[in-house]
Steps between C-alpha positions, in 0.01 A plus 500: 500500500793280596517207721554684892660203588778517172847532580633841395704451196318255380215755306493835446387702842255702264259298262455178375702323205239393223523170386523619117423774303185620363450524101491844401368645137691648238406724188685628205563762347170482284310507912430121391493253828657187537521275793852417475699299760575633822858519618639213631401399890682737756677280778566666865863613582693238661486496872843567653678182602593419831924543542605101427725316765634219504367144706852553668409816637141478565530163684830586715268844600222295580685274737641827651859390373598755226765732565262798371172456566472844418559463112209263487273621754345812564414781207753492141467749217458266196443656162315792565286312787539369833519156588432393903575167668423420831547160689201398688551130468180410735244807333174416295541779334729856441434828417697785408324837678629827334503777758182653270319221622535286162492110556704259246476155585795315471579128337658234699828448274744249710470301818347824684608766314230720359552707216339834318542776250416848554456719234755831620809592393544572840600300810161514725431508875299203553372242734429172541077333501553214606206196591585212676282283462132492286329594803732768608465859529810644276772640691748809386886457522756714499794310193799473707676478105371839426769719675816583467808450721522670859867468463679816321835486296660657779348220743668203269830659425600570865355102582748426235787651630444423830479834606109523602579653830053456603471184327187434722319747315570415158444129567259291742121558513402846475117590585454800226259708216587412156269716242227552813478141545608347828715195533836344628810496258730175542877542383765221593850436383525147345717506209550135374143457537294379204174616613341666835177550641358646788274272723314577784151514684384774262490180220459209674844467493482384141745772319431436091329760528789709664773457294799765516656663183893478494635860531780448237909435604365623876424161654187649602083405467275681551128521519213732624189351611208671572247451799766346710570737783711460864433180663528307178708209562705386214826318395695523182470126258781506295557247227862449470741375212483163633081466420464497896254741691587674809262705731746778671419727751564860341881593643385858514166455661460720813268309692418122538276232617559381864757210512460195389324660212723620272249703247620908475255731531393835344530826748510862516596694742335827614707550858561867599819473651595816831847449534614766315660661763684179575622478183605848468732460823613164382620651202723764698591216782885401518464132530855450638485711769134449639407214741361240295369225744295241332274255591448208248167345507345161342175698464269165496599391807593836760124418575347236296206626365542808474428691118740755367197759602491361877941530492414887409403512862650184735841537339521874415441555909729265587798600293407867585523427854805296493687767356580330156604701218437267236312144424649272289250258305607161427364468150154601419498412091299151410626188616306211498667299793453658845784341637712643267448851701479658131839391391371313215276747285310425238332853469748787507245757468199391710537527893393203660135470505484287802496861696243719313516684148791720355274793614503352849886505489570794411264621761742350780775633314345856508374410853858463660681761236259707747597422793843557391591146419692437219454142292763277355378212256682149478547492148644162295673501163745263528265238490162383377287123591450257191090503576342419175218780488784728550825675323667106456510427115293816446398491150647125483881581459667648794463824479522650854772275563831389380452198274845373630465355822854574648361867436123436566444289745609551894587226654424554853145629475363331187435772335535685195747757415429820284678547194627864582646524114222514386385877467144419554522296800719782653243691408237330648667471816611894483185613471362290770744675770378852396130338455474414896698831580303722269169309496513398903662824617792282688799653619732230385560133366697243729666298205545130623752250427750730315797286549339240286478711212832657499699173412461228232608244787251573790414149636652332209735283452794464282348430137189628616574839395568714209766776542436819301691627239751601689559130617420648868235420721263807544200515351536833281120513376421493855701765602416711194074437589645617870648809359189589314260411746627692779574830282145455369349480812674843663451660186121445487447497911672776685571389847465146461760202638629208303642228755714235409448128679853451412760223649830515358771729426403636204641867445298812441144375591374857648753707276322732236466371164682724336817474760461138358269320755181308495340827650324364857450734729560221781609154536396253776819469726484126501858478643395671781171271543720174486774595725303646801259239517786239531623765760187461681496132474792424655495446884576800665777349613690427209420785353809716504623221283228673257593830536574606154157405388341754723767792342553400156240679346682844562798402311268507188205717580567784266587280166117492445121659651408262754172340622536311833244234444358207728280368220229258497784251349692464839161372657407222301603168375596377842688795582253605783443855619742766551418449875576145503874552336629609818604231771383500895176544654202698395641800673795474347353493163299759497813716663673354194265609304445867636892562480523389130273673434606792667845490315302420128318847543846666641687392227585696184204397251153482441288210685261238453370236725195223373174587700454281765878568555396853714361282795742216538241201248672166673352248211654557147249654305279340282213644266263267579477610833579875526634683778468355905366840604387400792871498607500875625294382824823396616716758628852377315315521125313841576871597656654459173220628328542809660880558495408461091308803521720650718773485208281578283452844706864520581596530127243729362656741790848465518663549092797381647323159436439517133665859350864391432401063469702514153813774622777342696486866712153322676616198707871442676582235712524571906591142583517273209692238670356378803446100422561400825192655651289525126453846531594772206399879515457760230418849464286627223499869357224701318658697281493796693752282749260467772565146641309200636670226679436153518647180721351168420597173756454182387579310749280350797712703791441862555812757495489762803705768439579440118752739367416690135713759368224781378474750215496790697476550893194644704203305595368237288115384539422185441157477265477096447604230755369119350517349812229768631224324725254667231677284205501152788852524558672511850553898551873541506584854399604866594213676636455689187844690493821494536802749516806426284857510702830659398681169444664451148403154356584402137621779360204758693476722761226398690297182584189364696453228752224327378253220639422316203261233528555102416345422153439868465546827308494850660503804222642851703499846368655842623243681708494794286323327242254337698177734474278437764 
């Protein structure tokens, strides 16, 4: 019988090859014998021969630095056998096991790489025996070299033209079955690369062994390994065509270590979302004429401390019960600096784990979609930090980024800038948007610093710039990624709203793509932010020299979709608080304070105010610190707090507030041009006519007996007074209700004599609409 232990191949399966063979008689034809010789010595067929490479490619595998490892590891038809490689540079010995149990041991070939022949024509399913040490029990291993790609042709040829519109699942770490075997597939986009591997705490971080195969003119690698499931932490080393070797955090990794680690980590999510219903209306919603008041929240530090799953209950009650119709997140992807407030990412597809899991997210997220919150995410493409682990140099060229720094670098936040020609970069950032509004269920993306991507000469310079081929100034791949990522995102995500942080002039910026427009469904109204704080700034004495600032928004309102927004920007960097901006005692500040923002949720537009903002914060914020909560035991902050939810009420009842904020037939000026006592009036309609009226005095003296020419006559109730003892003010007013007169003022029939209130804001409408 044959050796147990022989390699098959090597001998015949069946019986034993005799050393020679035995002499045999003969006889003639007369019956005579002869011992004549035997025929000469039978030899045993050659065994098959192992498929030859060269010490190029066997010692570039071994080191984990060949382009292929595929073509030299793993299982090769090679003239009518099979030959198998595996690298196991630290084994005592290899064996091949055949899934019928058969055991070939293998020969160590090349600095680790183990080598055998099996005998099929075949390609087998096999295993790995491998023994440690002399002492050690052998262990089997699934051969990472033994599968094929995860990636389909379909996969690669939309990567390639930029068109992969859920890049996150083609690419990343994806926790899967290949041929019932269980592992984690690893695909990453690193086209100048010479060589990558995948290193993590599944291999000691020691990724020879993990080498990816080069998927052709695709610029991608890709690998499955098995036995590494979610919670693996890993990066990408990638060997670039200078000889250096970079350890990269995965740009499509959905989850991550907690900062300052920088390692991504494997994940799956199995979260059973229940907002279909909220999705369903959101879907059938008109955005433009629906109150949309948002609150924008630095999630770490509205209560320090609190987890994403804790916010699914503190937060979600409070918004609910201030009367918010939206949250606005300040971003939540990967950042490694704190105090960057998530401005700087280095992960665009992991939420920050400083807060909980992705799972844990989308659990707040489903949490306040509930309670009939909607969610807007911060979301930064202009821009990306130059953090080594991260997208900076990627594969060792810049490949994220412009290599030309007039194009790639910005100059006022040290940062990279994304090269937008390029169609997989677009495509990277494309499918991010949809990723957090498809993957994250939220109900719109806040796109920051716009301005800076629309023109060649943001911040710069002259000679700091390149102008485009035009010889002008805008930026047209950023405008053309703007185009595509906004029509992507409605197309995919019925319902949601794209929001432009926008600062300048620039025409069309919530005009339909195909009217020729970069396709936002809003635009932050930063015109209006600049000029009414400056308003409110000035002494109220000198300011019906500022009177324009506080009307001037009306003479453009209707050229784009407006947001109204008090951001987190106008509280920082030694700007102080909103509260603060105003002049005069405390009183007078928070009076300030109550009538601004009285007239913000008035005015045509949709709102949004920075939290701590809703109760009057006096220190500028900082995230350090979080909010001064215990603030509201004072009756001036819980005042304000409460005229906030107040508004908040007022809109959701009246549509005069929100139905007609982008048709010139909802607002008309009643007195536009009072500067000498700071006080304007308006009326605005809902679109079945029905009016509300509103007189805002910004001065320090109260007006008895104020004139205003009204809409229509009758009695007129009045549903919001700022200066209201409940809100801390001083209780000028009207008793509740007034009766217009028969006296013709500016062009109308009838007018009221109103008390309005110093540093104050009283909102009237006709009785009949007033349900009690």
């Amino acid at each position: 019988m044959p050796d147990a232990d022989a390699p098959l191949g090597r001998h015949r399966a069946d019986a034993p090859v005799p050393d020679a063979a035995p002499a045999v008689p003969a006889t003639d034809e007369s019956g005579t014998a002869d011992v004549v010789a035997a025929p000469a010595t039978q030899t045993a067929p050659a065994a098959p021969a192992a498929l030859a490479l060269s010490e190029h490619e066997l010692g570039a595998a071994a080191t984990g630095s060949y382009h292929d490892p595929h073509a030299v590891l793993g299982a090769h038809p090679y003239e009518g056998a099979v030959t198998v490689r595996a690298l196991k540079p630290l084994a005592r010995a290899v064996e091949v096991v055949l899934s019928d149990g058969t055991a070939l041991p293998m020969e160590h070939e090349h600095n680790g790489i183990w080598v055998a022949v099996v005998e099929r024509a075949e390609l087998p399913s096999y295993r790995l025996r491998v023994r440690w040490s002399d002492d050690a029990e052998p262990v089997e291993l699934e051969d990472p070299y033994r599968f094929w790609p995860t990636l389909g042709e379909m996969d690669l040829h939309l990567i390639r033209e930029g068109r992969h519109e859920e890049l996150w699942t083609a690419l990343g770490s994806h926790v899967r079955e290949v041929d019932g075997v269980a592992g984690t597939s690893f695909a990453v986009w690193a086209p100048s690369a010479r060589a990558v591997q995948v290193v993590g705490d599944f291999d000691g971080w020691d990724g020879r062994a993990h080498a990816l195969r080069s998927l052709g003119g695709s610029g991608v690698w890709e690998l499955f390994v098995p036995g590494v499931g979610a919670g693996a932490v890993y990066k990408f080393r990638i060997l670039g065509q200078d000889g250096t070797w970079r350890d990269k955090a995965d740009p499509m990794a959905r989850a991550a270590e907690v900062p300052p680690a920088t390692g991504s980590i494997v994940t799956v999510s199995d979260y059973e979302w229940s907002d279909d219903a909220w999705l369903a209306r959101r879907a059938q919603t008109d955005a433009l004429a629906t109150p949309m008041t948002t609150y924008e929240v630095h999630l770490a530090s509205w209560r320090p401390g609190l987890s994403y799953r804790e916010l699914a209950v503190e937060l979600v009650d409070y918004v609910k019960d201030m009367g918010f119709t939206h949250v606005e997140f300040m971003p939540l992807a990967e950042h490694p600096f704190g105090g960057s407030w998530g401005y700087q990412v280095t992960g665009y597809y992991a939420p920050t784990s400083r807060l909980g899991s992705p799972d844990d997210l989308r659990h707040l997220i489903d949490a306040l979609h509930q309670a009939g919150i909607g969610v807007i995410m911060d979301w930064v493409p202009a821009h990306f930090p130059k953090d080594e682990f991260a997208l900076a140099r990627f594969d060792g060229t810049p490949l994220y980024e412009h290599a030309d720094p007039r194009k790639g670098e910005h100059p006022d936040w040290g940062t990279y800038v994304f090269d937008l020609g390029r169609r997989e970069v677009r495509n990277f950032l494309v499918a991010n948007a949809c990723y957090w509004l498809e993957e994250f269920h939220v109900d719109g993306l806040r796109v920051d610093a716009v301005a800076s991507m629309l023109y060649l000469d943001y911040s710069r310079e002259e000679g700091q710039w390149i102008p485009n081929e035009y010889g002008g100034r805008e930026n047209l791949e950023s405008i053309d990624f703007l185009k595509e990522v906004n029509a992507t995102a409605y197309k995919r995500a019925p319902g949601i709203r794209m929001i432009a942080e926008e600062s300048t002039s620039f025409p069309g910026v919530t005009k339909p793509t195909d009217q020729g427009g970069l396709g936002f469904g809003f635009k932050w109204n930063m015109g209006w932010m600049h000029d009414t704080l400056e308003y409110i700034s000035e002494d109220p004495i000198h300011r019906q020299y500022h009177h324009g600032e506080l009307t001037f928004s009306m003479v453009y309102q209707y050229s784009e979709n407006f947001v109204l927004p008090i951001s987190h920007d106008e509280v920082v960097h030694g700007k102080g608080s909103l509260l603060r901006k105003a002049p005069g005692d405390d009183w007078q500040q928070a009076a300030t304070l109550r009538a601004y923002l009285a007239f913000q949720w008035t005015h045509p537009g949709k709102q949004l105010i920075f939290m701590g903002t809703e109760f009057g914060q006096g220190t500028e914020w900082s995230e350090e610190t979080g909010l001064p909560w215990w603030l509201l035991e004072h009756p001036l902050h819980s005042g304000v707090q409460q005229l906030v939810r107040d508004l908040n009420r007022l809109k959701l009842r009246f549509p005069a507030l929100s139905e007609l904020d982008q048709d010139p037939r909802g607002f008309e000026w009643l007195v536009g041009d009072d500067a000498g006592r700071n006080t304007i009036a308006f009326v605005r309609r809902s679109a079945a006519g029905d009016p509300v009226v509103v007189v805002v005095n910004f001065s320090t003296l109260p007006w008895e007996g104020y004139r205003v020419p009204m809409p229509e006559g009758g009695a007129w109730v009045e549903l919001l007074n700022s200066d209201a003892p409940v809100y801390g003010g001083s209780g000028v007013g009207n008793l509740g209700r007034v009766e217009s007169e028969r006296v013709p003022m500016h062009g109308r029939e009838d007018s009221v004599r109103l008390n309005v209130p110093p540093l104050g804001a009283v909102v009237l409408a006709p009785e009949r609409l007033v349900k009690v």
